[in-house]
N, C-alpha and C positions, 0 to 999 in steps of 0.2 A: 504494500500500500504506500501512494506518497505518503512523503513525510511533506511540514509546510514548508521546507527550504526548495522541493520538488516542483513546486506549482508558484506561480506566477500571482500571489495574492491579491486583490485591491480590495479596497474598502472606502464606505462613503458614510462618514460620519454628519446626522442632519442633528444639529444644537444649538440654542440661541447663546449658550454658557459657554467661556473660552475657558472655564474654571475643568467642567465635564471634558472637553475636548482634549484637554492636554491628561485626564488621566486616562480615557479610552485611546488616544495616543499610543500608548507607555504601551499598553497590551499590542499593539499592531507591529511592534518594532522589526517584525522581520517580511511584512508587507512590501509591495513593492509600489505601488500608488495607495496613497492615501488623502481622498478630499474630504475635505468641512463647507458646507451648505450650510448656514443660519436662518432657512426657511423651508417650509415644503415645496410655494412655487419652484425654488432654487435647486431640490433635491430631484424632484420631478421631471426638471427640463436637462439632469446630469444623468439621470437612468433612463430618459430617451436614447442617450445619446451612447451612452455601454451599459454593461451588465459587471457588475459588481460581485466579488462573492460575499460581503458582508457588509450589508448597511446596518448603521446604528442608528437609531431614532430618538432621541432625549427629550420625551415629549412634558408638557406640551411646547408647542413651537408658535413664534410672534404670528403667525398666520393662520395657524389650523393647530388641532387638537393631536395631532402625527398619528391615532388610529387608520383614518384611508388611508393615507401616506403608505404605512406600512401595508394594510392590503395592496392597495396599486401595487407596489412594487412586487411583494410576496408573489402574486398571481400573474407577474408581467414578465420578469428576469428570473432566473437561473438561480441567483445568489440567496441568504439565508439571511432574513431581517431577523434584527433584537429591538426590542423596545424598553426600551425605561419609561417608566410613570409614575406617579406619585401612589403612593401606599395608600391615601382612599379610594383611589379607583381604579386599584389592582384585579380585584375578583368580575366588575363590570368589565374591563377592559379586556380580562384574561379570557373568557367567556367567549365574546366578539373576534379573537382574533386567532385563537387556538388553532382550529379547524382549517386557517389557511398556512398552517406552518409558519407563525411568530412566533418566536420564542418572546416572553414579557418576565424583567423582575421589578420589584419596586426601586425607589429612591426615598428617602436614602437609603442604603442598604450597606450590609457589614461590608467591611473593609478585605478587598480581592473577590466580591462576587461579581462583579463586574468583567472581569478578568478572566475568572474559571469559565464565566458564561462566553465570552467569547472566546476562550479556550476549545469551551465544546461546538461553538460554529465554526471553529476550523478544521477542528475533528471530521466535522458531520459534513463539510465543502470536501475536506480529501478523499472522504468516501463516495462521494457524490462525483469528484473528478474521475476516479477509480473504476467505476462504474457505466459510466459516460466513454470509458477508451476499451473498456470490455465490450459496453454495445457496439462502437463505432467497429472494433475489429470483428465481431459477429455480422455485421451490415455487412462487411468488405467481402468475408468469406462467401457469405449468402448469394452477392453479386456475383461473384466468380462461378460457384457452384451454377448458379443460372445462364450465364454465358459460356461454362463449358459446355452446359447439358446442349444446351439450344447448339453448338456449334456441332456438338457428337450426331443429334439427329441429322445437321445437314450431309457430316461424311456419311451416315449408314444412309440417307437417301439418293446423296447424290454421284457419291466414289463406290456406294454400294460394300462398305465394311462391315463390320459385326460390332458390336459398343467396343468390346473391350481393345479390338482393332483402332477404334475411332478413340481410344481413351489413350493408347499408348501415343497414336499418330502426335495428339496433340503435347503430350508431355513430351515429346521426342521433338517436335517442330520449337517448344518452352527453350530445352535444354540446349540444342544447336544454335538457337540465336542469342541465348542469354537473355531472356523473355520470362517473365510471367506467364501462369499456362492463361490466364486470361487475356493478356495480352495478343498470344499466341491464338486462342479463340475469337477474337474479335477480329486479327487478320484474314480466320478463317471463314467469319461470317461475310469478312466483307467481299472477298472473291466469290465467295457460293450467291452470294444477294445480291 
């Protein structure tokens, strides 16, 4: 599994407090972008623009209450929101936002849960990364597997081979050009088509 030195982190800190900022800071030290937004317009119009693996949200914010904020983003981008909120409207808030994969704790809160918590959003991004290069390499194989099949039907229809004739053909046309057998299949679809 990455580790977070593996992956390419960012992070989009939204807070109106430079006091908050500089200690959600401290935890990101091994990040590789890190922006601060002091509003949700602000935050909104920087998650158009990329995807982030961990926004913090230090609500509430000069403009909005940071609950949609964190939806929008939760439901739009790839990355893994935290919310901070004030400890009376912990359980209303927790309630609301659960269900889209926010993570919420209060404010103030003991000293390094802020930290652990974004601890376990990097955790939970590198498995998410981890996962993400497992499917992409299951898509690739998939693809191949499909463009060799389709190119094996065209030798047994058109050269008149047997599969495993037509399986070697094409491993063997791979291995002689220095080719991918998919490679190698899609040369062959393209002369049969």
């Amino acid at each position: 599994m990455p580790k977070i030195e593996d992956c390419a982190h960012s992070a989009l800190i939204v807070s109106a407090s430079d006091q908050f900022d500089a200690v959600a800071k401290k935890s990101l030290t091994r990040f590789i972008t890190i922006e601060i937004k002091k509003s949700g317009a602000l935050a909104r119009r920087a998650a158009l623009e990329r995807d982030y693996d961990l926004v913090i949200i230090n609500a509430p914010l000069p403009d909005e209450n940071g609950i949609e904020l964190s939806l929008d983003i939760a439901e739009k981008n790839n990355g893994n929101v935290l919310l901070v909120v004030p400890q009376d409207n912990y359980e209303d808030i927790l309630d609301t936002v659960t269900d889209q994969c926010v993570l919420v704790i209060t404010k103030p809160s003991p000293k390094g849960r802020l930290d652990k918590a974004i601890r376990l959003m990097i955790a939970i991004r590198n498995k998410q990364y981890a996962l993400e290069k497992k499917a992409a390499s299951v898509q690739e194989k998939l693809e191949e597997l499909r463009v060799v099949s389709k190119a094996k039907i065209v030798l047994v229809e058109k050269k008149h081979m047997t599969e495993d004739d037509a399986h070697r053909y094409i491993g063997k046309l791979a291995m002689n050009n220095g080719v991918s057998r998919k490679y190698a299949a899609e040369k062959i679809l393209d002369e049969y088509e």
